[in-house]
C-alpha positions as CSV (number, residue, x, y, z in Angstrom):
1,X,-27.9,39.7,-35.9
2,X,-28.4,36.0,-35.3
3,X,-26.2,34.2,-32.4
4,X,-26.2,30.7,-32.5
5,X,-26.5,28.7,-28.8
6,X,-25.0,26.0,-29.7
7,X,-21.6,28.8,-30.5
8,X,-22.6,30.5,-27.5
9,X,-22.3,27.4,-25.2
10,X,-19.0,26.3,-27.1
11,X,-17.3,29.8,-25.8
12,X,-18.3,29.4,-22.4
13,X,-16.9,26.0,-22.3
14,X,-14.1,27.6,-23.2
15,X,-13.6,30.0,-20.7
16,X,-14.6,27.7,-18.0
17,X,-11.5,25.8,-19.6
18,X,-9.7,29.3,-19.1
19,X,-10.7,29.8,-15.8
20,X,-9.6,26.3,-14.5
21,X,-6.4,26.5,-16.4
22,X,-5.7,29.6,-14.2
23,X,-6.1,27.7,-11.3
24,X,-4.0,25.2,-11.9
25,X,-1.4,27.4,-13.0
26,X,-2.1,29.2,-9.3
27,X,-1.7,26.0,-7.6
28,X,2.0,25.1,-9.5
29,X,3.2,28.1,-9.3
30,X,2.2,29.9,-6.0
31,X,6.0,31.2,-4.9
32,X,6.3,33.8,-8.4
33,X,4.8,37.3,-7.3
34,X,4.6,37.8,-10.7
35,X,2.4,35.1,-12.1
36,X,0.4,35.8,-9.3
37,X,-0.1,39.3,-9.7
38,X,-0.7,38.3,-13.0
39,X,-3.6,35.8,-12.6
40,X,-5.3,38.4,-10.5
41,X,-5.6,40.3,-13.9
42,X,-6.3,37.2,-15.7
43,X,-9.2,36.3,-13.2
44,X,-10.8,40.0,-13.6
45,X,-10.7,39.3,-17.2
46,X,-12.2,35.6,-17.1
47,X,-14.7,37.2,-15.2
48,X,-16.1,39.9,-17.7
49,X,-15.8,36.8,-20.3
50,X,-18.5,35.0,-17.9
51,X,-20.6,38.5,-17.0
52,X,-20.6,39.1,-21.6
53,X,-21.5,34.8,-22.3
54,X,-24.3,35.7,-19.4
55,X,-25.7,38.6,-21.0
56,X,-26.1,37.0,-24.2
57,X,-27.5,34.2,-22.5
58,X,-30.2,36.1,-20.9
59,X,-31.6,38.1,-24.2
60,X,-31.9,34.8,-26.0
C-alpha cells in the first residue's frame, strides 16, 4: 500500500484545524458543562488523530 505525503500532510492540517476549532469553541463557550465535558472527549480524540498522522509519518 502506497500513502502519498503530500495526503498525509493535507490531514494533519486538518486536524490541527480541528484541534484549534476546539479551542475556540472552549474559549466561547466556557459556562456549558456539557460542551465542555464534551471537548474533553473531542481533545482525547484529536489526540489519537495526531499520535495515527505521526505514526505514518515515522515509517515513511
Amino acid at each position: 500500500m502506497t500513502i502519498d505525503m503530500d495526503k498525509i500532510n493535507k490531514v494533519d492540517n486538518r486536524i490541527q484545524e480541528i484541534k484549534k476549532a476546539a479551542d475556540e469553541i472552549e474559549r466561547e463557550c466556557t459556562d456549558i458543562e456539557a460542551v465542555k465535558k464534551n471537548l474533553v472527549r473531542l481533545r482525547a480524540s484529536i489526540k489519537m488523530l495526531e499520535l495515527n498522522i505521526s505514526d505514518v509519518k515515522m515509517v515513511m
